[in-house]
MDTraj code that builds the backbone (N, CA, C; nanometers):
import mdtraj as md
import numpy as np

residues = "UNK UNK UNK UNK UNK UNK UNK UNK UNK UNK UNK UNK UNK UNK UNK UNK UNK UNK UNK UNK UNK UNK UNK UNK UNK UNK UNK UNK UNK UNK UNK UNK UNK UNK UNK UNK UNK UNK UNK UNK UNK UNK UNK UNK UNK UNK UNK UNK UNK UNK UNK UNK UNK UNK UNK UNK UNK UNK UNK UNK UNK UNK UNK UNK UNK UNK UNK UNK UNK UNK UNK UNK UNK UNK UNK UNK UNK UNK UNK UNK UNK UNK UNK UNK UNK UNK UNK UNK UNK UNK UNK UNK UNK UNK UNK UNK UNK UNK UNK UNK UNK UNK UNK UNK UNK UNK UNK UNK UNK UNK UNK UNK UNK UNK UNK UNK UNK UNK UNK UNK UNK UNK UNK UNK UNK UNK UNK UNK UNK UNK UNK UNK UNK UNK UNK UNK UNK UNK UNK UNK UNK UNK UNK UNK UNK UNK UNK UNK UNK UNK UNK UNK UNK UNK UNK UNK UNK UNK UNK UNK UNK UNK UNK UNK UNK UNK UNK UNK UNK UNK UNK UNK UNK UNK UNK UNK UNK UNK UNK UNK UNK UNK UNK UNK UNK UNK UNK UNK".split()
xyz = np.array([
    [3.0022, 1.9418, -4.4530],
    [3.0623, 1.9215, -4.5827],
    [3.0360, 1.7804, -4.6299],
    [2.9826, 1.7893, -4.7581],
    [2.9969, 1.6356, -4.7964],
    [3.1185, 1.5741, -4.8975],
    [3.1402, 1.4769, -4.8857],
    [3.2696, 1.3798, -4.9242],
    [3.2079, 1.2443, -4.9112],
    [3.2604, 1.2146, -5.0353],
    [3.2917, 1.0457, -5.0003],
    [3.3787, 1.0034, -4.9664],
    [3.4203, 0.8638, -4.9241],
    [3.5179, 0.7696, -4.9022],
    [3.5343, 0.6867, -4.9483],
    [3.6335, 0.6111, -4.9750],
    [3.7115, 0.5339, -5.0459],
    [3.8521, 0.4668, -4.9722],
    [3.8327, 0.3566, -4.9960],
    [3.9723, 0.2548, -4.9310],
    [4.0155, 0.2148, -5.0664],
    [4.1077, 0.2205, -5.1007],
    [4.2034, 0.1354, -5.1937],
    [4.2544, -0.0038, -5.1978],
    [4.1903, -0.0739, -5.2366],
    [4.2392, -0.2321, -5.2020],
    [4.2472, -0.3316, -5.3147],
    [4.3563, -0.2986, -5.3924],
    [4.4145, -0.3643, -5.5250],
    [4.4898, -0.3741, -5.5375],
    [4.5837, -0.3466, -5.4574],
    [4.7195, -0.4353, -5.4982],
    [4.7581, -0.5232, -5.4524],
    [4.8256, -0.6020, -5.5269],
    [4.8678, -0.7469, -5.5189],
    [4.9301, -0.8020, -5.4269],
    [4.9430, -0.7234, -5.3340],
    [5.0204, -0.7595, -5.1959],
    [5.1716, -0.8751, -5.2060],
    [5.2415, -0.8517, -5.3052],
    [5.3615, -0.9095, -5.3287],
    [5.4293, -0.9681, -5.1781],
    [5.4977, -0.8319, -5.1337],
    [5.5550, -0.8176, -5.0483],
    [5.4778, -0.9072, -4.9146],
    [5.3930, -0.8590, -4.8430],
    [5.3075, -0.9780, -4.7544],
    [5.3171, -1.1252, -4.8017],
    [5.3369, -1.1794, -4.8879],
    [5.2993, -1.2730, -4.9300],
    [5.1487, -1.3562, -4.9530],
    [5.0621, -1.2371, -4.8851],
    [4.9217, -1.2744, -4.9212],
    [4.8410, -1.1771, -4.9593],
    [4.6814, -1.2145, -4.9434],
    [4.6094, -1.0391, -4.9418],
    [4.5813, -0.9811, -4.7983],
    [4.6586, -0.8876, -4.8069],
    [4.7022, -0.7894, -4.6591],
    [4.5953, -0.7074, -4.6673],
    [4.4344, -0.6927, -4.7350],
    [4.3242, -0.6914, -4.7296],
    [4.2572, -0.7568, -4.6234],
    [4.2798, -0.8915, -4.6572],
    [4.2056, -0.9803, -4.5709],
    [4.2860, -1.0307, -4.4533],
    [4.3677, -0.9897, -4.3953],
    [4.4450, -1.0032, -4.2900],
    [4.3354, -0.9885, -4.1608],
    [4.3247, -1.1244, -4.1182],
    [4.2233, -1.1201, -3.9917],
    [4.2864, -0.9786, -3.8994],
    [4.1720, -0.9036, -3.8347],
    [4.2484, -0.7542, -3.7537],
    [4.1026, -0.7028, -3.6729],
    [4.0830, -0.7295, -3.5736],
    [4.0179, -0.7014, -3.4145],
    [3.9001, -0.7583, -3.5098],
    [3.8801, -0.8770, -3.5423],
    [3.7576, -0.9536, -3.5419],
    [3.6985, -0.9366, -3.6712],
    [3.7714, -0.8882, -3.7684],
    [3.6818, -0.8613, -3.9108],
    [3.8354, -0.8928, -3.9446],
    [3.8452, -0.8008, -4.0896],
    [3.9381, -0.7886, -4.1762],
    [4.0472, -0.6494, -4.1920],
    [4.1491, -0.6366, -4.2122],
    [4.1879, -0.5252, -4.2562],
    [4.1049, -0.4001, -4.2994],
    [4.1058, -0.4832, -4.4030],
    [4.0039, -0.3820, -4.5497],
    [3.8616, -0.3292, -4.4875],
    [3.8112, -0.4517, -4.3709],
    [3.6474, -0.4289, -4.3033],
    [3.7286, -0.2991, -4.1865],
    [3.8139, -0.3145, -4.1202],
    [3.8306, -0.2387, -4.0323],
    [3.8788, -0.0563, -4.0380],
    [3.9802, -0.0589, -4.1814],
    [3.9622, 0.0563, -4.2804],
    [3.8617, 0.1179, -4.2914],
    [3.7368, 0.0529, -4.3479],
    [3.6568, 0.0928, -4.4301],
    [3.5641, 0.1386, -4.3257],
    [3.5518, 0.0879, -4.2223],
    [3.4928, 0.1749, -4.1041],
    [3.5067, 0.2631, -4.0693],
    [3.6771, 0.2766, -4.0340],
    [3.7306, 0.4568, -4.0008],
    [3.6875, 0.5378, -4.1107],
    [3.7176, 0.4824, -4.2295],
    [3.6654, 0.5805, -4.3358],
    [3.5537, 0.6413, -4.3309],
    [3.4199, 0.5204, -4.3278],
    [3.3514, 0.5696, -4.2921],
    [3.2766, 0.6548, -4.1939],
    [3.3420, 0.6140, -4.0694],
    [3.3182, 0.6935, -3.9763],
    [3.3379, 0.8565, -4.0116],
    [3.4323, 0.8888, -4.1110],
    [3.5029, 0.9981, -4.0826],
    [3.3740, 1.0605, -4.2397],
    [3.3619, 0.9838, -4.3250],
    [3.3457, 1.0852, -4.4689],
    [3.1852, 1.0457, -4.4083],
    [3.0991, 0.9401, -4.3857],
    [3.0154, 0.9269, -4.4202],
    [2.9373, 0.8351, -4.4916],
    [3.0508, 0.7677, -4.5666],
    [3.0063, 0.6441, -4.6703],
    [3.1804, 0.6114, -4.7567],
    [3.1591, 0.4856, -4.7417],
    [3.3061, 0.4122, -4.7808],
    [3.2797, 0.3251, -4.9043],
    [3.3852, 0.3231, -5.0174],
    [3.3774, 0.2207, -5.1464],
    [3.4665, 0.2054, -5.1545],
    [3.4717, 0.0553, -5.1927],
    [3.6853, -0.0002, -5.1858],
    [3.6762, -0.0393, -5.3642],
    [3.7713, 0.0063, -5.3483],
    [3.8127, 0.0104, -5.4961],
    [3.9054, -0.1207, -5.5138],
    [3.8744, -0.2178, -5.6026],
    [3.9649, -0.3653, -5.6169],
    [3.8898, -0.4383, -5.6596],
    [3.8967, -0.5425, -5.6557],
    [3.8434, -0.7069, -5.7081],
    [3.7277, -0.6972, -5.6401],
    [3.6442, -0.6745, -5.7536],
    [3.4934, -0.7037, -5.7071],
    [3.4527, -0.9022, -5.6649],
    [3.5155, -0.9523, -5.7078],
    [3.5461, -1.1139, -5.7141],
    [3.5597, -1.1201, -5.6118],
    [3.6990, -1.0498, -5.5397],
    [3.7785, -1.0964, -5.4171],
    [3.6827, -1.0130, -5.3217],
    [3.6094, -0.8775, -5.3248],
    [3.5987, -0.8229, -5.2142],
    [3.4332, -0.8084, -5.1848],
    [3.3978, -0.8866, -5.3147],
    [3.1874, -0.8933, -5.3183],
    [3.1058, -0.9482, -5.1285],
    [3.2358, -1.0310, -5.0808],
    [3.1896, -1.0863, -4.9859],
    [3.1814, -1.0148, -4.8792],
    [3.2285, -0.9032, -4.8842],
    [3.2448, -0.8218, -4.7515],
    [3.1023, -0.7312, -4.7346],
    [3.0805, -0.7476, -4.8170],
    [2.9072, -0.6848, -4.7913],
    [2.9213, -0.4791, -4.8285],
    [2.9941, -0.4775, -4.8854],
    [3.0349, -0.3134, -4.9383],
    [3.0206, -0.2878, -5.0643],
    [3.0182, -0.1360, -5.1293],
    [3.0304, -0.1687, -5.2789],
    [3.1846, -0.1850, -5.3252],
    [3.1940, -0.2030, -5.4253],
    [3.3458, -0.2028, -5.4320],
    [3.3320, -0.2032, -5.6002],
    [3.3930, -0.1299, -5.6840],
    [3.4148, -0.1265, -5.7898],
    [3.5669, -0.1737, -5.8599],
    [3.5801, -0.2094, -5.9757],
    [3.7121, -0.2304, -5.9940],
    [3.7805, -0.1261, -6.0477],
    [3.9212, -0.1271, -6.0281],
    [4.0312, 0.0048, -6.0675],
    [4.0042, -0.0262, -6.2489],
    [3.9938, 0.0904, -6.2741],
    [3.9119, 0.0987, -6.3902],
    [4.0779, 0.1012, -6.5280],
    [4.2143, 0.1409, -6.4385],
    [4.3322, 0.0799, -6.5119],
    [4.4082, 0.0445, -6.4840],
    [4.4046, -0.1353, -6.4089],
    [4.4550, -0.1942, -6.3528],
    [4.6499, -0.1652, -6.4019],
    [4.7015, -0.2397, -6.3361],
    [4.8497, -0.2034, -6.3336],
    [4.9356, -0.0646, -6.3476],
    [4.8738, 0.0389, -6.2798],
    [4.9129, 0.1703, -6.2883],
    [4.9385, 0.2013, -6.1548],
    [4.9140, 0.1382, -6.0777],
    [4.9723, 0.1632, -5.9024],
    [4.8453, 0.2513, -5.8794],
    [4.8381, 0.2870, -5.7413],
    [4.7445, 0.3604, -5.6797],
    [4.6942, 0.5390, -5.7361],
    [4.7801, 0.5495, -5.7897],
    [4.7540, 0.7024, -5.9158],
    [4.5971, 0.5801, -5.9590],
    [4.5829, 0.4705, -6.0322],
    [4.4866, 0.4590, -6.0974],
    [4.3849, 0.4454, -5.9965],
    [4.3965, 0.3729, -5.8776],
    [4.3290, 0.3769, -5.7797],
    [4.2170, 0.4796, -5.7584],
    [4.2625, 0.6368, -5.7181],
    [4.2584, 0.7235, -5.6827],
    [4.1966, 0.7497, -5.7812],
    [4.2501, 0.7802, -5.9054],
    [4.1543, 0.8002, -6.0391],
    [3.9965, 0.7142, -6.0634],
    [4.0053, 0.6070, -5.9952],
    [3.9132, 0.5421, -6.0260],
    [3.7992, 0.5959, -5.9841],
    [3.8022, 0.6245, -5.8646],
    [3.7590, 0.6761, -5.6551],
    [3.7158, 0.8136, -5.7124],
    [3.7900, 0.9110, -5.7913],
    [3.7304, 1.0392, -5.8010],
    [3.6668, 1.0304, -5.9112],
    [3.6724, 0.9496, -6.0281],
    [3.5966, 0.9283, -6.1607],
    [3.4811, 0.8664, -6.0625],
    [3.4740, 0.7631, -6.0077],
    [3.3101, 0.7389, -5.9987],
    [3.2176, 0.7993, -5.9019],
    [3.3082, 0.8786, -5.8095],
    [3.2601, 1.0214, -5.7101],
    [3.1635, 1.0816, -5.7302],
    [3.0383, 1.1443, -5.6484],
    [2.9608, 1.1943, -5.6836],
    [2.9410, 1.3311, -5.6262],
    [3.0687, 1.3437, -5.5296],
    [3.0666, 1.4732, -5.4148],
    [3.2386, 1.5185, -5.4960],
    [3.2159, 1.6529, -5.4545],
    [3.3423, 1.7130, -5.5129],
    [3.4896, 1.6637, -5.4273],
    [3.4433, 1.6540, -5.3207],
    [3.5769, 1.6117, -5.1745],
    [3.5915, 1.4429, -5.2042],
    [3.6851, 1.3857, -5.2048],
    [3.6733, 1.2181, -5.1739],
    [3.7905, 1.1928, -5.1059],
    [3.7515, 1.1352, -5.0089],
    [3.8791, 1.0863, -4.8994],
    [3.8868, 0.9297, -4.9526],
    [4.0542, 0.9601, -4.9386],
    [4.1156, 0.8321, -4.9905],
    [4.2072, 0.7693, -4.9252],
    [4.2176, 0.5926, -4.8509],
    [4.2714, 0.5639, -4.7776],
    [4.3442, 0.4540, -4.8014],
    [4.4249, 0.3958, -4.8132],
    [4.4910, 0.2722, -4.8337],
    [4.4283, 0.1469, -4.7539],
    [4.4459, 0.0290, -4.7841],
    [4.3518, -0.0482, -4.6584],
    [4.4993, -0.0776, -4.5882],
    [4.5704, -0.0968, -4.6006],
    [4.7073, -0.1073, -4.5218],
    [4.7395, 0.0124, -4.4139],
    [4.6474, 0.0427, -4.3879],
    [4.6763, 0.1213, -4.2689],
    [4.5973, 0.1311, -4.1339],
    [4.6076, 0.0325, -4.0342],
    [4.5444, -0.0233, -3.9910],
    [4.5284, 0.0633, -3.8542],
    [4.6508, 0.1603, -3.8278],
    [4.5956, 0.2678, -3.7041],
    [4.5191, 0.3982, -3.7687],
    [4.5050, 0.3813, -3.8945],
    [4.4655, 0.5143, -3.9456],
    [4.3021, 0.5346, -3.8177],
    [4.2886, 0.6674, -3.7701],
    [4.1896, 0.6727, -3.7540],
    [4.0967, 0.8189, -3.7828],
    [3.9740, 0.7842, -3.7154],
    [3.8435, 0.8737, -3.7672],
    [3.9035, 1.0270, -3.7352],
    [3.9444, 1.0060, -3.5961],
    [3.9850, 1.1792, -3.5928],
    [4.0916, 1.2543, -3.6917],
    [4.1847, 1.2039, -3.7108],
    [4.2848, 1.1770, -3.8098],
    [4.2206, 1.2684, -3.9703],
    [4.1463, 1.1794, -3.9998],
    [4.0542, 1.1515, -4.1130],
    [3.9437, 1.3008, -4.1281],
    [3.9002, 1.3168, -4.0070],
    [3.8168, 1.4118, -4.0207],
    [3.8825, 1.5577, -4.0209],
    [3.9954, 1.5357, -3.9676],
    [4.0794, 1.6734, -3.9904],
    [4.1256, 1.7173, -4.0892],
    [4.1522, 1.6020, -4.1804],
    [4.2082, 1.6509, -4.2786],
    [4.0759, 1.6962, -4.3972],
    [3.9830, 1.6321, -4.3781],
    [3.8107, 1.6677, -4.4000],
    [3.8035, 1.8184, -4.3505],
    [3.8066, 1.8382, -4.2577],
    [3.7882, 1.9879, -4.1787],
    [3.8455, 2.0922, -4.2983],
    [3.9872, 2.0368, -4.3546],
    [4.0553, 2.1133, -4.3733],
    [4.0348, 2.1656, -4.5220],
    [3.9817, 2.1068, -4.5703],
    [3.9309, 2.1209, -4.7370],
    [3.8723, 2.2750, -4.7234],
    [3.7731, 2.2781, -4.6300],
    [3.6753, 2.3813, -4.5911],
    [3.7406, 2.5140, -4.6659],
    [3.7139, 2.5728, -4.6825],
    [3.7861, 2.6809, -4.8115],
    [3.9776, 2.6705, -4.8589],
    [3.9979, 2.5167, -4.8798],
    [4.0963, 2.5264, -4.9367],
    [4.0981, 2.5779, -5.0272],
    [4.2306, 2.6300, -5.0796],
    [4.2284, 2.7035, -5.2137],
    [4.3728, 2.5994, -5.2686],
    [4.3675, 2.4579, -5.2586],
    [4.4066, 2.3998, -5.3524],
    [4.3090, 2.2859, -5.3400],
    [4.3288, 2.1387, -5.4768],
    [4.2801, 2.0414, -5.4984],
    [4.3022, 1.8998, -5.3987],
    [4.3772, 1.9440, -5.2813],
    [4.4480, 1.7989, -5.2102],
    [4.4436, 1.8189, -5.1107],
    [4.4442, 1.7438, -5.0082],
    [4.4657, 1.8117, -4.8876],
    [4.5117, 1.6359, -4.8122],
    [4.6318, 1.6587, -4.7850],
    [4.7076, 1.4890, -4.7469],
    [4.7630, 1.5304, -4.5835],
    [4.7706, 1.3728, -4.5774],
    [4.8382, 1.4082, -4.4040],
    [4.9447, 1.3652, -4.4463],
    [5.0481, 1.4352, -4.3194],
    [5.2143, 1.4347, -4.3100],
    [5.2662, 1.3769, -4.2262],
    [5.3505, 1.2901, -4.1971],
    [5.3802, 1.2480, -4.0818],
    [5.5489, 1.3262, -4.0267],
    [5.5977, 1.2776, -3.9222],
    [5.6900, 1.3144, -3.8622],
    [5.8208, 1.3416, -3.9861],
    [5.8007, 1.2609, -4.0792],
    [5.9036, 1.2690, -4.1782],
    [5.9156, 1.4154, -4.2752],
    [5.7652, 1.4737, -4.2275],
    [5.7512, 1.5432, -4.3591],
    [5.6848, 1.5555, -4.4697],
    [5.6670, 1.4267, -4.5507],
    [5.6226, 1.3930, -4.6446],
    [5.5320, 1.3369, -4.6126],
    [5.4442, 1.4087, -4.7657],
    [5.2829, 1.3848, -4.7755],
    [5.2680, 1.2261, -4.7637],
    [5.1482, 1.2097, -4.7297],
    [5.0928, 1.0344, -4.7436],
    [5.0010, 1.0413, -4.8670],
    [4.9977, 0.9978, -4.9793],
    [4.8996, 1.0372, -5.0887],
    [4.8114, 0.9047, -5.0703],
    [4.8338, 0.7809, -4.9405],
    [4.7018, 0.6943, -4.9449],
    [4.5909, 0.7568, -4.8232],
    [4.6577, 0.8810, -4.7505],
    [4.5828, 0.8983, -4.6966],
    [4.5389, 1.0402, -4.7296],
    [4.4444, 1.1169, -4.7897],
    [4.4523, 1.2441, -4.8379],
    [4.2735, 1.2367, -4.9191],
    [4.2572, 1.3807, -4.9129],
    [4.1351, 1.3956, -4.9323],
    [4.1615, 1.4813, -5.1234],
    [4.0696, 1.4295, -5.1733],
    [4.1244, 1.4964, -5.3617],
    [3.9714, 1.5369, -5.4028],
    [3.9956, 1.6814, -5.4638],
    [3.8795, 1.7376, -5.5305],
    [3.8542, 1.6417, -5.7024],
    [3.7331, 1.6501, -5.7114],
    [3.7583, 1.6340, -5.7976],
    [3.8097, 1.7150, -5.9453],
    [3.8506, 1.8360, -5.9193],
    [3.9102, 1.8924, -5.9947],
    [4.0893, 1.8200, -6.0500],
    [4.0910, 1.7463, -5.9635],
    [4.2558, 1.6976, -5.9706],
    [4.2198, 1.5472, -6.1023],
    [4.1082, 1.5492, -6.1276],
    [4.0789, 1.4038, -6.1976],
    [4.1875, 1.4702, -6.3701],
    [4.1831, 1.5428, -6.4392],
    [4.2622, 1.5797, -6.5273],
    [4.4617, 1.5461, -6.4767],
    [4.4779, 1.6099, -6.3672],
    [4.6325, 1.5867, -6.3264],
    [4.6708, 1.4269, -6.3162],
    [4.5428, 1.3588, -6.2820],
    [4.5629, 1.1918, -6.2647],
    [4.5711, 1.1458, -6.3950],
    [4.5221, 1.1761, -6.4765],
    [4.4533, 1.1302, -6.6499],
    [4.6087, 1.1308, -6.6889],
    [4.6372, 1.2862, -6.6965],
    [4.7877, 1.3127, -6.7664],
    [4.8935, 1.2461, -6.7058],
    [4.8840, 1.2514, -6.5707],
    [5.0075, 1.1090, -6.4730],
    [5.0371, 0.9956, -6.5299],
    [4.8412, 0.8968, -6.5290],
    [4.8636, 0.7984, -6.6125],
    [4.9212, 0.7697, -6.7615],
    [4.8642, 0.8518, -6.8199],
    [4.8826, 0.8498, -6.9475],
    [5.0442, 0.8612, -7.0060],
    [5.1007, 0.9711, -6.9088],
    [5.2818, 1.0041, -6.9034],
    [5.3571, 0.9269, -6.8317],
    [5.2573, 0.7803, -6.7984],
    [5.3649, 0.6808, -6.6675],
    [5.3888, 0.7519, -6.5709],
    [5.3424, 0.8082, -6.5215],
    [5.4354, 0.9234, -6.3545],
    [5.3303, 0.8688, -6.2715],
    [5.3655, 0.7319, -6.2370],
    [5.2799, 0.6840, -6.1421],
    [5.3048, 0.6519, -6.0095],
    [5.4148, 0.7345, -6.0091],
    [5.4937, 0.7625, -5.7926],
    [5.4128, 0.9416, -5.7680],
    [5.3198, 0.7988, -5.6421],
    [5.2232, 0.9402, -5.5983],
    [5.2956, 1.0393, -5.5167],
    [5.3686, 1.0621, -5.4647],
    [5.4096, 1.0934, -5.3709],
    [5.4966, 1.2237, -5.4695],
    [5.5267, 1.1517, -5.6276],
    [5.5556, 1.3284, -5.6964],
    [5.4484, 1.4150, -5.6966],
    [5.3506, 1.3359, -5.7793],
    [5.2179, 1.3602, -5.8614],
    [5.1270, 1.4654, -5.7281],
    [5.1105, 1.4585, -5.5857],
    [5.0818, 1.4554, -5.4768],
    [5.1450, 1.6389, -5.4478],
    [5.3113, 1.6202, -5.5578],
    [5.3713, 1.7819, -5.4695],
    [5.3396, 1.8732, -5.6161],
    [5.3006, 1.7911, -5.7300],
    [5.2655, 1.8335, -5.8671],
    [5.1604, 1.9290, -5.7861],
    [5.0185, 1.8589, -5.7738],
    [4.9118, 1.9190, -5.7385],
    [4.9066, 2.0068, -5.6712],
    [4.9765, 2.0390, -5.5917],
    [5.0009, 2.1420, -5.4840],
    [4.8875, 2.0946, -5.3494],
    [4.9282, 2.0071, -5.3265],
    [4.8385, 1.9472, -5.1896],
    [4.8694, 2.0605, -5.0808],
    [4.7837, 2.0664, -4.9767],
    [4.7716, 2.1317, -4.8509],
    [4.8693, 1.9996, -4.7548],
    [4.9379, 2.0656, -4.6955],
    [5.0174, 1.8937, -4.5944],
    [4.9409, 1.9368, -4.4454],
    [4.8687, 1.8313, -4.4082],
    [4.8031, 1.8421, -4.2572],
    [4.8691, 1.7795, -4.1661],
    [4.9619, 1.8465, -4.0889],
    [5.0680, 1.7069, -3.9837],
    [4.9278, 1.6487, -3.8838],
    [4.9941, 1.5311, -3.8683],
    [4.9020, 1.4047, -3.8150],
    [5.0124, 1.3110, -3.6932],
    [4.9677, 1.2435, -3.6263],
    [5.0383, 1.1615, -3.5431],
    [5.1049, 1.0626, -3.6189],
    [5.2181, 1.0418, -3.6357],
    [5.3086, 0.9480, -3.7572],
    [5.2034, 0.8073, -3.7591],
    [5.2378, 0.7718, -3.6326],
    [5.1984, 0.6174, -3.5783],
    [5.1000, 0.5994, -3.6438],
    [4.9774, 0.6903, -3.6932],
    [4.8189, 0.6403, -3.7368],
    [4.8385, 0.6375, -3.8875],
    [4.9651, 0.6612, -3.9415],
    [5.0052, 0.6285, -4.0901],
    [5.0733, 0.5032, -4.1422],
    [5.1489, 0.4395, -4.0318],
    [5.2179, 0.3402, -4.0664],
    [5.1210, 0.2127, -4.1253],
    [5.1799, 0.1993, -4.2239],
    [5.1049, 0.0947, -4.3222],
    [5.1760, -0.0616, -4.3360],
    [5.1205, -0.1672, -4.3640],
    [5.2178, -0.2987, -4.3133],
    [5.1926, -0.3642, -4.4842],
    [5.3573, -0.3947, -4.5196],
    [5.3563, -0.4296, -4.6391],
    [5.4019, -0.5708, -4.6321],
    [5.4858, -0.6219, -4.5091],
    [5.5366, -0.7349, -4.5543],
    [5.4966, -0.8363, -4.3657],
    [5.5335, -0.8952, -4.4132],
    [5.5106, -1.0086, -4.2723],
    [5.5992, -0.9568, -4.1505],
    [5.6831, -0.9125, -4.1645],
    [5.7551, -0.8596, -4.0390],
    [5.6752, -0.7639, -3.9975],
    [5.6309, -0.6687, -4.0806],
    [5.6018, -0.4937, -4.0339],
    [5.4070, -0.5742, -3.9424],
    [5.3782, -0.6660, -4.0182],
    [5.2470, -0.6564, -4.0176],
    [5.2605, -0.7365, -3.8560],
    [5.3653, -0.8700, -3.8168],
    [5.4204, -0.9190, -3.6802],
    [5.4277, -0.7788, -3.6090],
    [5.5407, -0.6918, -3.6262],
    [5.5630, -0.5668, -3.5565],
    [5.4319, -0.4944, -3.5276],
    [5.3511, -0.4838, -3.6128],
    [5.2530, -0.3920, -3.5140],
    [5.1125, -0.4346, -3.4531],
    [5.1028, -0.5914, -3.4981],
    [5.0287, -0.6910, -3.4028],
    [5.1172, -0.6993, -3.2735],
    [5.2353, -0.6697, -3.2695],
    [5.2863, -0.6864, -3.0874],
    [5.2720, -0.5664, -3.0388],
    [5.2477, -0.4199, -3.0945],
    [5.2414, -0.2972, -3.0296],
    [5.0688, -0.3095, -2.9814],
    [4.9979, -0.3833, -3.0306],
    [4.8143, -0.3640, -3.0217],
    [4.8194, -0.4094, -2.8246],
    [4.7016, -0.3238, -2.7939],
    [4.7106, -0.3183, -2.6299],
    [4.6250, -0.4678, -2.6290],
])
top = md.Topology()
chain = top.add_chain()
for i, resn in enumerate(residues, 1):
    res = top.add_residue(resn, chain, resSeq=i)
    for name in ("N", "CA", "C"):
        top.add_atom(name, md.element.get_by_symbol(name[0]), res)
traj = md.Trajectory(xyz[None], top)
């Protein structure tokens, strides 16, 4: 099956107090270490963000084509410039996400008969930074943006996603300086 990939790496990282992109992580970067699993898993990876901030990493990277809309625009961006119908989409804040992970939920598209197909963790609830989107869902994103409904995690049960349970742990994402301390002391 072919798919692209895509890391998400535009937001402003408030909460961290820096860019939790570039967070040094096993000898590269966050965003470099993402964009690997991604790739590993689809085949080919594009981070979506500051072409300014992220030109140096040696990837393509396009910019979110409507900045201040949260990751709904993200995602929109990622399946608007898509060239395969499948695009796996990953947050770069997720730093155990991995390839097997990734490819399952890839596996799982394979005669889906909906547009989404997201992993679930122990909680239940979908992860919409980690989830694979047809591009048939590019209309449901358009109307999101356009109506402000930019909490993915509705927009995500709108679509009627497929939920793939996954190992929680390879979802946890680090937003602020504690979480990102906390799971630099769990690394072997």
């Amino acid at each position: 099956m072919q798919a692209s990939g895509f890391v998400l790496a535009g937001g402003a990282s408030k909460r961290m107090g820096r860019d939790k992109a570039m967070l040094p992580y096993r000898g590269t970067t966050l965003v470099q270490h993402v964009a690997q699993t991604v790739r590993e898993a689809a085949g080919s990876v594009t981070l979506i963000g500051d072409p300014a901030r992220l030109a140096q990493l040696g990837l393509p990277v396009f910019p979110d084509e409507l900045p201040g809309c949260g990751p709904v625009s993200g995602i929109y961006t990622a399946v608007r410039l898509s060239e395969t119908d499948w695009n796996l989409v990953v947050a770069c804040d997720m730093p155990a996400v991995s390839p097997d992970n990734l490819c399952q939920l890839l596996r799982s598209t394979h005669n889906a008969e909906r547009d989404c197909v997201a992993a679930t963790g122990s909680d239940g609830q979908p992860e919409p930074l980690c989830a694979v989107y047809h591009r048939r869902c590019l209309p449901a994103l358009e109307q999101a943006i356009r109506d402000k409904r930019l909490r993915m995690r509705d927009l995500i049960k709108e679509i009627g996603a497929i939920w793939i349970p996954v190992d929680v742990s390879t979802l946890a994402n680090v937003n602020t300086p504690a979480e990102w301390a906390e799971f630099e002391a769990q690394l072997p």
